[in-house]
Steps between C-alpha positions, in 0.01 A plus 500: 500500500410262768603401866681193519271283582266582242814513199553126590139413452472656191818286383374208641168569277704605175764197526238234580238671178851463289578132618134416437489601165791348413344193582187610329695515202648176470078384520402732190531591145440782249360844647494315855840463510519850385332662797654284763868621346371853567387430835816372587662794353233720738539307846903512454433901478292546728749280755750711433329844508401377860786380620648800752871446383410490118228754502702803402697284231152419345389858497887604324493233257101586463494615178601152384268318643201719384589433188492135545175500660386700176606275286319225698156750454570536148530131447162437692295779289663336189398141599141629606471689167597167310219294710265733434554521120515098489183446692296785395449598852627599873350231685795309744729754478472590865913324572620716199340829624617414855877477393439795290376701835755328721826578269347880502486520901835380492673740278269771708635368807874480338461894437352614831801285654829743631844420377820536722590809281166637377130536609199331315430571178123514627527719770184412747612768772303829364676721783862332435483690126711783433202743465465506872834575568437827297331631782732589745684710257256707431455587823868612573492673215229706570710834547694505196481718187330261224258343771206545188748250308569258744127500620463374160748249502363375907135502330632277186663240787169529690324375190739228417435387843159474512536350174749202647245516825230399220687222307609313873124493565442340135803244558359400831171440377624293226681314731225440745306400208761260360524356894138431517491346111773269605293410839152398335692301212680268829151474625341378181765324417421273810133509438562346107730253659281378749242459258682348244578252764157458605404429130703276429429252821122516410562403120757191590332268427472179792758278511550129628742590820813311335514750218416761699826410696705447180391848376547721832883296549640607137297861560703798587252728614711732730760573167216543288442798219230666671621422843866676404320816319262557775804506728709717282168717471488544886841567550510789231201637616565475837900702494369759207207620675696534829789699316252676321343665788804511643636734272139684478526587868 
């Protein structure tokens, strides 16, 4: 799926979103907790989808893994079903849509991915389908007796092919679209962070300097909640929207 140098990345990305939310999990409770477990579950896939000597494993063993990632998707639609019946309303439910969308690219991605035996379920090559390959036998059979019959049969393998032709356009545009989701949540991910930082340094109120020293030494900003999901945020958006367009290409 990738050159080597670009497979390693893409792990490096995957492990260090998995090792992060670990972390981030160990911080958190409740539905927190939850989507930090799933992101872990999502950067250890897409490590090893990217990984040039477990690639075609992944894709074999694909099936498996597509249903996990469904399962993770179900889970978030049932959890932002529940908020919304609790609070009468869809206001902060932008982390549980997010996993939602993410655990869907993945089980995408997980079915456009080729096993060592098999091809992808989603197959994104139009002109690889067997429609096209329908072709060249009607043309050597052009002088036989029952050529009406077999132009029928050519002209029903033209049609499937233009109809496989159609649904690798419709894949790759989902995919571009999923790419360029994933890019614009990173970048307002940053932008909320930076402004929630801003915010809160304007409403501290002043301190005398020794308990401002007291209160920056027990303070560990850099393993902070919103420090560690703005990281994992980055990293997952970073790695899907590269293997998105990857596989869109």
């Amino acid at each position: 799926m990738t050159g080597q140098l670009l497979g390693w990345t893409l792990v490096l990305l995957g492990a260090g979103v998995a090792v992060g939310n670990l972390v981030r999990m160990t911080l958190v409770s409740g539905w927190a907790r939850y989507e930090a477990g799933a992101e872990v579950v999502m950067g250890v896939g897409m490590a090893v989808m990217a990984a040039p000597p477990t690639a075609a494993l992944y894709g074999t063993y694909g099936m498996w893994w597509a249903a996990v990632f469904g399962l993770l998707c179900l889970g978030g639609v049932a959890l932002a079903v529940r908020q919304v019946a609790l609070l009468r309303g869809v206001r902060h439910l932008s982390h549980r849509v997010h996993l939602v969308v993410g655990s869907a690219a993945m089980v995408l991605m997980t079915l456009a991915m080729p096993g060592s035996t098999s091809g992808p379920v989603l197959a994104l090559a139009g002109s690889s389908g067997h429609g096209h390959g329908a072709m060249p036998g009607m043309q050597g059979m052009a002088g036989m007796e029952g050529m009406e019959g077999m132009a029928g049969m050519g002209a029903h393998g033209m049609t499937e092919a233009a109809a496989s032709s159609g649904s690798s356009v419709a894949w790759r545009a989902i995919f571009w679209v999923l790419a360029a989701y994933f890019l614009v949540f990173m970048a307002l991910a940053v932008r909320t962070r930076m402004r929630g930082a801003a915010g809160a340094e304007r409403a501290e109120p002043a301190l005398v300097p020794r308990a401002r020293h007291r209160r920056a030494a027990r303070a560990p900003a850099m393993l902070s909640v919103p420090n560690a999901r703005l990281a994992g945020h980055i990293g997952m958006g970073g790695s899907m929207a590269t293997m998105l367009l990857m596989m869109a290409a």
